[in-house]
C-alpha positions as CSV (number, residue, x, y, z in Angstrom):
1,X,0.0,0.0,0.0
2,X,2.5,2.4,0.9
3,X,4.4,1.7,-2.4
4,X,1.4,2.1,-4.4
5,X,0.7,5.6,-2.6
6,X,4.5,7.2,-2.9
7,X,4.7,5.9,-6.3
8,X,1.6,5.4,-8.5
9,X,-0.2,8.4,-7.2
10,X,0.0,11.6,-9.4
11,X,-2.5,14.2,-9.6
12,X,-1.1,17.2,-12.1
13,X,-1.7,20.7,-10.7
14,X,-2.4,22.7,-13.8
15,X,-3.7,26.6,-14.0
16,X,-7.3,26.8,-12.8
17,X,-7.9,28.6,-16.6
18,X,-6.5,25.5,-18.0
19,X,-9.0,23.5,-16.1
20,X,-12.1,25.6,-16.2
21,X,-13.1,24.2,-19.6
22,X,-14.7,20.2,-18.5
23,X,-14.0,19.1,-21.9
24,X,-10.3,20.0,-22.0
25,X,-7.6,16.9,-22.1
26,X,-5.9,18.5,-19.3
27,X,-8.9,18.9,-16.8
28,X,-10.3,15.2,-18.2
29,X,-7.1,13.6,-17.6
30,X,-6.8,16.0,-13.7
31,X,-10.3,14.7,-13.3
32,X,-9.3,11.0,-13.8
33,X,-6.1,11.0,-11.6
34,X,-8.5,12.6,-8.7
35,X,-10.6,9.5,-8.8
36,X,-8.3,6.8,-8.8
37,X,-7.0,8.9,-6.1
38,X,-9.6,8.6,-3.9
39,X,-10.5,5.0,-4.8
40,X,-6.9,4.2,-3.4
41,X,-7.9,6.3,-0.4
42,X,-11.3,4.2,-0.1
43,X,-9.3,0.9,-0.4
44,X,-6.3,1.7,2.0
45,X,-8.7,2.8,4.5
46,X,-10.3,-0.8,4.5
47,X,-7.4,-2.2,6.0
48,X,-8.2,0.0,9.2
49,X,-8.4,-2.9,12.0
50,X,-6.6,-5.6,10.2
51,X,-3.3,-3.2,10.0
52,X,-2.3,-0.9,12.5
53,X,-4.9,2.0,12.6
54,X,-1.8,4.5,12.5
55,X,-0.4,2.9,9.8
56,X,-3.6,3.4,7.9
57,X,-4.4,7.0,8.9
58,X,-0.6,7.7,8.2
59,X,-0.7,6.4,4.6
60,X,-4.6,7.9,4.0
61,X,-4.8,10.9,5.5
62,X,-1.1,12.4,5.9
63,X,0.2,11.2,2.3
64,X,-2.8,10.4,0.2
65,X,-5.3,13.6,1.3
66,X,-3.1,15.7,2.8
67,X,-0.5,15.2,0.2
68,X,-2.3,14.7,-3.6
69,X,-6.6,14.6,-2.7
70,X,-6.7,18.1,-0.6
71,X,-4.2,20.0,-3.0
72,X,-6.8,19.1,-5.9
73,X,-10.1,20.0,-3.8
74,X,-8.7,23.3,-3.0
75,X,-8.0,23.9,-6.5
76,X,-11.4,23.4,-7.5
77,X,-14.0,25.9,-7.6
78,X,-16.3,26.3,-4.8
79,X,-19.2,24.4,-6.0
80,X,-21.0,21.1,-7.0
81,X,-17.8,19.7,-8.0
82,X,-16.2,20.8,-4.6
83,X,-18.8,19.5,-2.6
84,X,-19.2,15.9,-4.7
85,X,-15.1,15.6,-3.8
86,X,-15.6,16.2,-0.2
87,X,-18.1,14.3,0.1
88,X,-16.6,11.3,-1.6
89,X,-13.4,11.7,0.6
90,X,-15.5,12.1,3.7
91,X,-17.1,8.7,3.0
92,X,-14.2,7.0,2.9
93,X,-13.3,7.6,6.7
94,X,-14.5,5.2,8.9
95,X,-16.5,6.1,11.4
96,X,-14.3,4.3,14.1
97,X,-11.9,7.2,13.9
98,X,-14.6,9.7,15.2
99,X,-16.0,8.0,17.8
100,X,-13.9,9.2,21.1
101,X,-13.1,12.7,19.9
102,X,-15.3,15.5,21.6
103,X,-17.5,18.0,19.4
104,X,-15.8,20.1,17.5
105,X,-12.5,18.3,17.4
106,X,-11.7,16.6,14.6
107,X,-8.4,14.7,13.5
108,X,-5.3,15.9,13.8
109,X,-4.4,14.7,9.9
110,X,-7.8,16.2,8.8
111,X,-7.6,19.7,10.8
112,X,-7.0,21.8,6.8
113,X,-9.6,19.1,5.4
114,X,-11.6,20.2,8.0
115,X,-11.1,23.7,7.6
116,X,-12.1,23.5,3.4
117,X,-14.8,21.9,4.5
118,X,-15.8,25.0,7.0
119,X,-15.7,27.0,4.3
């Protein structure tokens, strides 16, 4: 898992004018990279209580959202597209994580996730 994140994960940052048009190669191929992004993201965090939960949250949150997935959603327009992104990352978290913090805390990995999401 960790090889697959350090190495097969590349999500091109390109200039948001370049992306603006949908039907551009650049934003298709952005678009693409996103998602297989955060399919990885949904299948490392399946491992979460077969391998070590920090081991998990290390390689999903710190390097695969923090690192590729959050640089992308805050690239995006505020918007449906946004929103669909977030809330596709969001469901990949298991709920397990959540359960002893207190209201209004959050993660420490997800605390700029968090913030976006404030927005």
């Amino acid at each position: 898992m960790k090889k697959s994140v350090e190495e097969d994960v590349f999500i091109p940052l390109y200039p948001k004018s370049t992306v603006e048009d949908k039907s551009s190669l650049r934003s298709k191929f952005q678009e693409r990279r996103f998602w297989s992004a955060v399919k990885l993201l949904s299948n490392v965090v399946l491992w979460d209580g077969i391998v070590q939960e920090d081991k998990v949250r290390d390689l999903g949150l710190s390097k695969l959202l923090n690192r590729y997935l959050l640089l992308n959603i805050l690239n995006t327009p505020l918007g449906p597209d946004n929103t669909e992104k977030c809330s596709k990352v969001v469901a990949c978290l298991p709920e397990g994580w959540f359960q002893d913090l207190k209201g209004g805390s959050t993660l420490p990995e997800l605390l700029n996730f968090s913030q976006h999401l404030l927005q």
